[in-house]
C-alpha positions as CSV (number, residue, x, y, z in Angstrom):
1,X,5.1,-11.7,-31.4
2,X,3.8,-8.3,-30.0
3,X,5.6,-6.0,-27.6
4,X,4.9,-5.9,-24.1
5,X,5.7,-2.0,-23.1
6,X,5.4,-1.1,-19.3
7,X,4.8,2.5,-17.9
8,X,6.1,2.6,-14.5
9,X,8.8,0.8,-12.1
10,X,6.7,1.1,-8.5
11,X,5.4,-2.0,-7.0
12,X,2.8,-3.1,-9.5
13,X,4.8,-2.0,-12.6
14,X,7.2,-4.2,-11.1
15,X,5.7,-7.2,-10.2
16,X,4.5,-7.2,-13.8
17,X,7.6,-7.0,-15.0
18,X,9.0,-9.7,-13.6
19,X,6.1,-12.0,-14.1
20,X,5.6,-11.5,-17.6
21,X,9.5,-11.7,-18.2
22,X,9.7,-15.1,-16.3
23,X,7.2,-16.3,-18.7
24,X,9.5,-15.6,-21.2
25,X,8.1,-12.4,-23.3
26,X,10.8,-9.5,-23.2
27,X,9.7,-6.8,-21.5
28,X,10.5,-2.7,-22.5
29,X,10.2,-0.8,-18.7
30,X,9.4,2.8,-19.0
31,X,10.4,4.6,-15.7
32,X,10.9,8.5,-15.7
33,X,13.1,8.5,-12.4
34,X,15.8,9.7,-12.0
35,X,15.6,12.1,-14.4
36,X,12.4,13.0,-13.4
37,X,10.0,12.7,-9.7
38,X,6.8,13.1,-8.3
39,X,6.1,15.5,-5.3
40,X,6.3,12.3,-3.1
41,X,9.2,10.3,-4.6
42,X,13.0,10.7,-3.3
43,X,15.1,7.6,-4.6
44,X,15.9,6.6,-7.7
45,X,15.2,3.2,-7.2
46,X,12.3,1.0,-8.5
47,X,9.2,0.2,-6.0
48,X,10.0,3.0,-3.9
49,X,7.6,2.7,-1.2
50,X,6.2,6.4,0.0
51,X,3.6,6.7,2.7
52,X,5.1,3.9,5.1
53,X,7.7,1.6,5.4
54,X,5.1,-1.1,6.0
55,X,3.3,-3.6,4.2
56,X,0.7,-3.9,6.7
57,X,-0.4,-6.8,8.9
58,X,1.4,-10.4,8.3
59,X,-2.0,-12.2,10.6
60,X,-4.2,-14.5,9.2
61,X,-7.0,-13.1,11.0
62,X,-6.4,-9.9,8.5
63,X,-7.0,-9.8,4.8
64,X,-3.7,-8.1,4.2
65,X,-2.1,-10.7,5.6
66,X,-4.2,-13.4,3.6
67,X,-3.6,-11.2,1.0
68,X,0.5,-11.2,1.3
69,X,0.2,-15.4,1.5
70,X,-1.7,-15.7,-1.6
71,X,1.2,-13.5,-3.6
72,X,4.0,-16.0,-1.6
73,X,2.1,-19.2,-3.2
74,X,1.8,-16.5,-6.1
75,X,5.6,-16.5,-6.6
76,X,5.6,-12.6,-6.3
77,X,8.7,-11.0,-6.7
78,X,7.9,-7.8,-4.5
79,X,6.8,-10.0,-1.5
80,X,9.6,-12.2,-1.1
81,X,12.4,-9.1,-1.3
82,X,10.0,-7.8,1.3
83,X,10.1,-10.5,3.0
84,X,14.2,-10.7,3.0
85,X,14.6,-6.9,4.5
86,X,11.8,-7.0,6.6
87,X,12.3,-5.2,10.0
88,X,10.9,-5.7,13.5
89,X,7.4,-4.3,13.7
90,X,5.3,-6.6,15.8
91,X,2.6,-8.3,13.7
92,X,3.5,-6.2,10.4
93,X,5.7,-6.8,7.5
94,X,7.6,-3.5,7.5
95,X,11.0,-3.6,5.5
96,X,14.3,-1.5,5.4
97,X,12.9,0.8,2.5
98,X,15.8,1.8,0.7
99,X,17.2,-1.5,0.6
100,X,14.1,-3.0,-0.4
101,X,13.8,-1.3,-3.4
102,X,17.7,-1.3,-4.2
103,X,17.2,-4.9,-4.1
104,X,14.5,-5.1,-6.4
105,X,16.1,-2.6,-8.9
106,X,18.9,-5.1,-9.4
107,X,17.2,-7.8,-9.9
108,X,14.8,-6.1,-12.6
109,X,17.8,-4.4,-14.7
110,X,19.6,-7.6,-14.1
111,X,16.6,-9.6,-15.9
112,X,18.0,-11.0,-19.4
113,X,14.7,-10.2,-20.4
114,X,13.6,-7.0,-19.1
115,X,14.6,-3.5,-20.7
116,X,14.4,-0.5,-19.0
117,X,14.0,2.9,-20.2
118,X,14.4,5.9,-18.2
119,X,12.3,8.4,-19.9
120,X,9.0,9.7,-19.1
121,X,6.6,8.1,-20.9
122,X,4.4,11.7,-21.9
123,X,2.0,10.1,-24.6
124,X,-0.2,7.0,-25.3
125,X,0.0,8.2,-28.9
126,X,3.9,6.2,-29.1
127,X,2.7,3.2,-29.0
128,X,0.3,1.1,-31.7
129,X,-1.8,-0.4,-29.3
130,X,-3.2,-2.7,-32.7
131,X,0.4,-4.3,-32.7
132,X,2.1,-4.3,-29.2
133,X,0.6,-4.4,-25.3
134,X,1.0,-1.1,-23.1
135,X,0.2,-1.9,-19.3
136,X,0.1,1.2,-17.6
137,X,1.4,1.4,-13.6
138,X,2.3,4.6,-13.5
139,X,0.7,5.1,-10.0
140,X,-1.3,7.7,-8.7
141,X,1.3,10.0,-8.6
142,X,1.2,9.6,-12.7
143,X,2.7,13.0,-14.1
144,X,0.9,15.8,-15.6
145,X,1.6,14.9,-19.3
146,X,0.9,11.1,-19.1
147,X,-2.1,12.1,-17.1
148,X,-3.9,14.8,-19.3
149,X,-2.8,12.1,-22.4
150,X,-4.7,9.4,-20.3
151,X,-7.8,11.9,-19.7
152,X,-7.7,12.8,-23.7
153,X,-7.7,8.9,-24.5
154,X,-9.7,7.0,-22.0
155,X,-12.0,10.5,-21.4
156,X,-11.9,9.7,-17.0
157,X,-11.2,12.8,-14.7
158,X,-10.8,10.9,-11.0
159,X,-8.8,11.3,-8.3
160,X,-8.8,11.6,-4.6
161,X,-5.4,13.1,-1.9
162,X,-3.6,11.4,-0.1
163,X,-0.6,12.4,2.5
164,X,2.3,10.4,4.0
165,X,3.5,10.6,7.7
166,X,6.4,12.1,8.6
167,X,10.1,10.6,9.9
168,X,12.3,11.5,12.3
169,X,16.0,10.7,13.5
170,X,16.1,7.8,16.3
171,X,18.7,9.7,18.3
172,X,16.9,12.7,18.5
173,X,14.1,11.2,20.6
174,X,14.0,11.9,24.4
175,X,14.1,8.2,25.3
176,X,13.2,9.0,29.0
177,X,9.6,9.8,28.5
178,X,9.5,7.0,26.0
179,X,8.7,3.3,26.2
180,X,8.7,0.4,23.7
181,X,6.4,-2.1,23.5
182,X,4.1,-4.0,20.7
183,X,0.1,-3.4,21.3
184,X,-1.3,-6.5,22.9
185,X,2.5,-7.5,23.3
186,X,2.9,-8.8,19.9
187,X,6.3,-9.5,19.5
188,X,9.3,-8.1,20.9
189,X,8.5,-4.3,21.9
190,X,9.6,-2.9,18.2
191,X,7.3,0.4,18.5
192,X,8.9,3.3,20.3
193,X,5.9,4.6,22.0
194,X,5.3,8.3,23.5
195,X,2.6,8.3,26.2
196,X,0.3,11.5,27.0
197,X,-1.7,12.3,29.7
198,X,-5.0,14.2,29.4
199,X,-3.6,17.6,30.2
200,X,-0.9,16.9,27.1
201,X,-3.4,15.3,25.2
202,X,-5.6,18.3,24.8
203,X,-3.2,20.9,24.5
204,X,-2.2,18.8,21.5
205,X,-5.1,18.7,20.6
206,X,-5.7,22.3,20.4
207,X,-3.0,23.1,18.9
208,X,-3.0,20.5,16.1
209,X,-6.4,22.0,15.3
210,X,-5.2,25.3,15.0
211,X,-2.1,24.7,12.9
212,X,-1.9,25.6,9.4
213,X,-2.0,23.7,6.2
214,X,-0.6,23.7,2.9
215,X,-3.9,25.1,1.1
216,X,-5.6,23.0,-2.0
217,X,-5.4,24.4,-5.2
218,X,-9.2,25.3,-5.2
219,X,-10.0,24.0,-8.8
220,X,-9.1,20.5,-7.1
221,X,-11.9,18.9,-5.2
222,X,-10.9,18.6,-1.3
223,X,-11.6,14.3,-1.8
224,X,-9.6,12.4,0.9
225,X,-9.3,8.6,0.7
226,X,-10.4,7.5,4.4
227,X,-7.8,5.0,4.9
228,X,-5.1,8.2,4.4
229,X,-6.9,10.9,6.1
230,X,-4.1,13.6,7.5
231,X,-4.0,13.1,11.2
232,X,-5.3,17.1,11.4
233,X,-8.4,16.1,9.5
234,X,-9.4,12.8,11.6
235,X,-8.9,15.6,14.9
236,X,-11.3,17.6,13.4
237,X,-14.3,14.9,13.6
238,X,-14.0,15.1,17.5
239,X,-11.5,15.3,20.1
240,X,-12.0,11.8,21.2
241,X,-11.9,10.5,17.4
242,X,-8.2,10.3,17.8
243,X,-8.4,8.4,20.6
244,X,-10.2,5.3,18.8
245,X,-7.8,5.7,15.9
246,X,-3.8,6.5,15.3
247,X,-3.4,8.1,19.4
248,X,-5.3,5.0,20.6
249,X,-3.8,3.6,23.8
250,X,-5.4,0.3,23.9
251,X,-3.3,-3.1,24.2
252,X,-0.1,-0.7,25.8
253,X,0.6,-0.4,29.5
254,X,3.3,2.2,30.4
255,X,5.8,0.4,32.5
256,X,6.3,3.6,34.0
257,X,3.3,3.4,35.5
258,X,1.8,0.3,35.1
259,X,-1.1,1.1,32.9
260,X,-2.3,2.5,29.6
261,X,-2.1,6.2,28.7
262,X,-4.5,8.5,28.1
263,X,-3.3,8.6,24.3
264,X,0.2,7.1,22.6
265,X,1.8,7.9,19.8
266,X,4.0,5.4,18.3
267,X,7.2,5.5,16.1
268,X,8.0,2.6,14.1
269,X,11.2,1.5,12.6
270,X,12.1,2.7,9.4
271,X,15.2,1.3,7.7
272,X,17.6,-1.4,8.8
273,X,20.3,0.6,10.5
274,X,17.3,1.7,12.9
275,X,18.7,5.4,12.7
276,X,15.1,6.7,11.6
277,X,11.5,6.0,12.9
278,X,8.2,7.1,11.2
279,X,5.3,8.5,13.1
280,X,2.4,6.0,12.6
281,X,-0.9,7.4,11.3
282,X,0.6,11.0,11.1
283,X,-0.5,11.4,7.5
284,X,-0.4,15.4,6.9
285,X,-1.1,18.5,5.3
286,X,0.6,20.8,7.5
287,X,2.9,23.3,6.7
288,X,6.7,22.1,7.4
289,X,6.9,24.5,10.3
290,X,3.1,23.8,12.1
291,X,5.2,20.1,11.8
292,X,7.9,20.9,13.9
293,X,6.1,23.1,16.4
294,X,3.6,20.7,16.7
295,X,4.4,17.2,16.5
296,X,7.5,18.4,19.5
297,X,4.2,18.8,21.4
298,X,4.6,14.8,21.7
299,X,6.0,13.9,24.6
300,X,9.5,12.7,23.8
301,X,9.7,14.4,20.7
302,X,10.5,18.1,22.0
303,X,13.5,17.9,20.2
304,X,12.8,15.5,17.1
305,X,15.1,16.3,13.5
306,X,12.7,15.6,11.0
307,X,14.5,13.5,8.2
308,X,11.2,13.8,6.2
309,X,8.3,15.6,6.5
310,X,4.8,15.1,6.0
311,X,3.1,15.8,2.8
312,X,-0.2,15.7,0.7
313,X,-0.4,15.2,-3.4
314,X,-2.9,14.3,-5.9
315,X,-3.5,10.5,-6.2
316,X,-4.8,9.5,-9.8
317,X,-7.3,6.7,-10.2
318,X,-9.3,5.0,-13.8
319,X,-13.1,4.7,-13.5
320,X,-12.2,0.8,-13.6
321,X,-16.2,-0.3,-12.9
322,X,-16.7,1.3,-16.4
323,X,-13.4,0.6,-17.9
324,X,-11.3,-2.9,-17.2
325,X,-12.5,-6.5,-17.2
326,X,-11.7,-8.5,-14.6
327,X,-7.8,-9.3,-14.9
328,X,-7.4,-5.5,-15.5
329,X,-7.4,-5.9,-19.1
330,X,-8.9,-3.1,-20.9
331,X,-12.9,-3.9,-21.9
332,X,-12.4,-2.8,-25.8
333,X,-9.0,-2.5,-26.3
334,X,-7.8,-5.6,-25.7
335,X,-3.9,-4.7,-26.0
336,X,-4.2,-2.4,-22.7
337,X,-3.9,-3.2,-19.7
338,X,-3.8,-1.2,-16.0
339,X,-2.3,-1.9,-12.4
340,X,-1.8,-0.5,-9.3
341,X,-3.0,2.1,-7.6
342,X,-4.5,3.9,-10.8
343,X,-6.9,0.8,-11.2
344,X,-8.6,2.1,-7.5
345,X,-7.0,-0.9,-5.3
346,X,-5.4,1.2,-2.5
347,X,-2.0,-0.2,-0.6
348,X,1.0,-1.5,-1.1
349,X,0.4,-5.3,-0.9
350,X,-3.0,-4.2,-3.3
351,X,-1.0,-2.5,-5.9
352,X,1.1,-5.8,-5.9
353,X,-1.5,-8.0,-6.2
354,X,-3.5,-6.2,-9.2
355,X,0.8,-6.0,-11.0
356,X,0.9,-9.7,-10.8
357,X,-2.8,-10.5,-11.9
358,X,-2.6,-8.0,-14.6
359,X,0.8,-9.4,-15.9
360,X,-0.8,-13.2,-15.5
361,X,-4.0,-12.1,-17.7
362,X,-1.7,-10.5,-20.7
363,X,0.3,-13.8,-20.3
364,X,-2.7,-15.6,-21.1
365,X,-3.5,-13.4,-23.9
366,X,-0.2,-13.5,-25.7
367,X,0.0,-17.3,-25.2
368,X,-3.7,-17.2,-26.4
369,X,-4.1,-20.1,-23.2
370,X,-7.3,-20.6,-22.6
371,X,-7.5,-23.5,-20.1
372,X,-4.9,-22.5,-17.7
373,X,-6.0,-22.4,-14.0
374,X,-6.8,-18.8,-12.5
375,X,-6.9,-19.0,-8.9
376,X,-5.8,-15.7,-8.5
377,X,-9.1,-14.7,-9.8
378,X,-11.5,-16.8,-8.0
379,X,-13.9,-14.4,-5.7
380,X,-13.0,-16.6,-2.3
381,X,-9.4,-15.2,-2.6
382,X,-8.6,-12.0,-1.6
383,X,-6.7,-11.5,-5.0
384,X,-9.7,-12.6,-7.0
385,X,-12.0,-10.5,-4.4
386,X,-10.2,-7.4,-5.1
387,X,-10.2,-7.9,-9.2
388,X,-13.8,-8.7,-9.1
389,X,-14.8,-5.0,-6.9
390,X,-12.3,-3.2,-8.9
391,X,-14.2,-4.3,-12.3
392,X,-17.6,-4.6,-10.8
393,X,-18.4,-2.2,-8.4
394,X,-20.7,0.8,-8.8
395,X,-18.8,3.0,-10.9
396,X,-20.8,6.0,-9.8
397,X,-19.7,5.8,-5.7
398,X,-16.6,3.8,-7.3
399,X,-13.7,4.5,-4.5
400,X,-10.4,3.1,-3.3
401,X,-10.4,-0.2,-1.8
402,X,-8.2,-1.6,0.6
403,X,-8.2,-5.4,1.0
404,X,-10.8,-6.5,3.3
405,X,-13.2,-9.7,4.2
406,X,-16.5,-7.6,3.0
407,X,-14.5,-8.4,-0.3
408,X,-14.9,-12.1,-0.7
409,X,-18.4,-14.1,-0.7
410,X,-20.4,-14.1,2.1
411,X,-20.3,-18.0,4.7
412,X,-23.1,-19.7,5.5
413,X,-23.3,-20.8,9.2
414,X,-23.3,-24.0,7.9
415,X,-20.3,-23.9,5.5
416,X,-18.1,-21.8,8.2
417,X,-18.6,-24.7,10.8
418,X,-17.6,-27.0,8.3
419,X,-14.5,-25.0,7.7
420,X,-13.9,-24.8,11.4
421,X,-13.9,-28.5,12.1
422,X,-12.0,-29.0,8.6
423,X,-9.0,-26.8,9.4
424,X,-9.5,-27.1,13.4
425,X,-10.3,-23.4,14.0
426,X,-11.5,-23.0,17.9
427,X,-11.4,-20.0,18.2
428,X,-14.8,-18.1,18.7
429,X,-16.0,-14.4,18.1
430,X,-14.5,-12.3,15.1
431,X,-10.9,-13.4,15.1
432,X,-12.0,-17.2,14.5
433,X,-14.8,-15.7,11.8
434,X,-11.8,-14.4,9.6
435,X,-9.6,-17.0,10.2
436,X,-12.1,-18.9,8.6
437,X,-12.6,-17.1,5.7
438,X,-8.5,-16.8,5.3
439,X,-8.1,-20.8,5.5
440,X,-11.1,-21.0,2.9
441,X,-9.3,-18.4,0.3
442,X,-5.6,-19.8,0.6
443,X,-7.3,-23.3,0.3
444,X,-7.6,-22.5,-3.3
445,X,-3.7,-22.7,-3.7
446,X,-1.2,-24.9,-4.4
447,X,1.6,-24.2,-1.4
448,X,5.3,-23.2,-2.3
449,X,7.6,-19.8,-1.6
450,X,9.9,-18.2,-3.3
451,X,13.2,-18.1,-2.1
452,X,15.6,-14.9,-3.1
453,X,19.5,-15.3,-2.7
């Protein structure tokens, strides 16, 4: 039987893995760390997660969520470690990041049928792509060699930046002008959050403006991913454009004085041990020392130790419109196959979603099945709705996509009323209009979890 090579151990490389080695075909993992690291990558273990320590909302009502229960019924490997170390972080899923991935190293090199290699993986050329699979996850932080072989090969030139927020030390944080509490007082008051009023606020304001920033290498073209946007750049769209997005005070009364801020910034949990917190929506392109002089600007942060700071890199992604069919496999040669974050699906729980559909698709094709049910491809599941936009969108305004309702097919008013009385959904306005569609996509599958000791 053919091969099955694998270029990259992050979170869709190693969903794949897993899934295509519990089907039974040995598996060769390629993984350059540690030997080798991108700008953003620190550990050495597999699935490291970069940007944030969370997987995003664990509610119904968003398609993350949906998304995250369709992987569970899935049997995905990545969700149900994530779901073992998870943290307090209200609504979220956010996990203990280096134990997250420690975990998931072990059970990968502990696979009887998973090999991994620890080189870098520099061209396509080393593998015969007549006679054995290649499914590359090598992320969009894919080096410079792999990268300029996958431009010579496949003839694409996309990408877009992307930054990651920065962390600080728990006990560093002025706790007396500090409060914690959950927006909307979702669960137990995980976020540590640090109140401004207007007079702070603005001089923030001003100054994040005029901070510097780690300058673009001007053959690159300055295209930012909106769901990433540095905190500095969102500022620069209006000084109240914070203030609807990562500073917003909405849903948080400060006991302090009984009612919401002008703006908050909140820190959320970061590993187990609760020694570090990350600063939500802080994405940046600052220099290290605009960081430090001004993020202390936030109150109860005048004397924050960063652990981390933040930073901006190149994220890689394939012309997939033009490129994949709809299970990611390659639309003319059939032995290639792509996943995560290179394919254009954007997130954590995304780039674990297109691992295990990918993996589930070259299953098929080494098995030569053709009868087996695909639920994870039908366009009523988030899963299927994400594959379908990935392979069918415009490839000329083709962009990342996060997972999202606008994904799936559109309800009649008839057919949502149906579902409402079907599943007993009272609830009115938009929160009962996605709960709807969420009950409709995870209606497609059959109910179990995966368990890990």
């Amino acid at each position: 039987m053919k091969k099955v090579n694998i270029i990259g151990a992050g979170l869709a490389g190693s969903e794949a893995a897993y899934q295509i080695a519990e089907a039974g075909i040995p598996v060769v993992l390629y993984e350059m760390k540690p030997d080798k690291y991108s700008p953003a990558h620190k550990i050495p273990y597999f699935a490291e997660l970069v940007c944030s320590n969370s997987l995003r909302s664990n509610l119904l009502e968003n398609a993350v969520g949906v998304l995250k229960q369709e992987l569970r019924y899935q049997n995905s490997l990545i969700i149900a470690v994530a779901d073992k170390h998870q943290i307090p972080a209200g609504g979220a899923l956010a996990v203990d990041r280096t134990e997250f991935s420690r975990t998931i190293t072990n059970i990968i090199n502990e696979h009887p049928l998973i090999t991994v290699e620890h080189k870098e993986v520099k061209d396509l050329a080393k593998f015969d792509l007549e006679n054995e699979y290649v499914l590359i996850a090598s992320g969009p932080l894919t080096s410079d060699n792999l990268y300029k072989s996958l431009k010579n090969f496949l003839g694409e030139d996309l990408y877009f930046f992307d930054a990651v927020a920065p962390i600080i030390e728990y006990e560093s944080i002025d706790h007396s002008r500090t409060f914690k509490a959950s927006r909307y007082g979702k669960g137990i008051g995980e976020y540590i959050n640090c109140p401004f009023n207007k007079e702070q606020y603005e001089l923030f304001y001003q100054a994040l403006l005029a901070a510097k920033t780690v300058p673009i290498n001007e053959l690159d073209e300055f295209n930012l991913f909106q769901g990433c946007m540095p905190i500095e750049e969102i500022a620069r769209q209006g000084p109240n454009t914070l203030l609807f997005g990562p500073l917003k005070p909405i849903g948080l009364n400060d006991p302090t004085t009984g009612k919401e801020p002008y703006a908050v910034v909140q820190l959320r949990q970061d590993n187990q041990a609760a020694t570090l917190y990350n600063l939500v929506g802080f994405q940046t392109r600052l220099t290290w020392s605009e960081q430090k002089r001004v993020f202390r600007m936030i109150p109860g942060l005048e004397n924050a130790i960063f652990e981390r700071f933040g930073v901006m890199h190149r994220n890689i992604y394939y012309n997939s419109p033009n490129n994949l069919k709809l299970g990611y496999q390659h639309k003319t040669i059939n032995n290639l196959f792509f996943a995560g974050q290179i394919t254009g699906v954007e997130g954590y729980v995304e780039s674990v979603g297109s691992g295990l559909v990918a993996a589930k698709t070259l299953i098929r094709d080494y098995f030569s099945i053709q009868d087996e049910n695909t639920t994870y491809l039908n366009p009523e599941t988030i899963l299927g709705g994400l594959a379908h936009y990935v392979t069918s969108a415009e490839s000329k305004y083709f962009q990342p996509m996060n997972a999202n309702f606008g994904l799936v097919p559109a309800l009649t008013a008839t057919e949502r009323n149906q579902l409402k009385q079907k599943y007993n959904i009272s609830e009115k306005g938009r929160r009962g209009r996605r709960l709807v569609y969420a009950r409709r996509a995870l209606s497609h599958y059959p109910q179990f979890h995966l368990n890990i000791s």
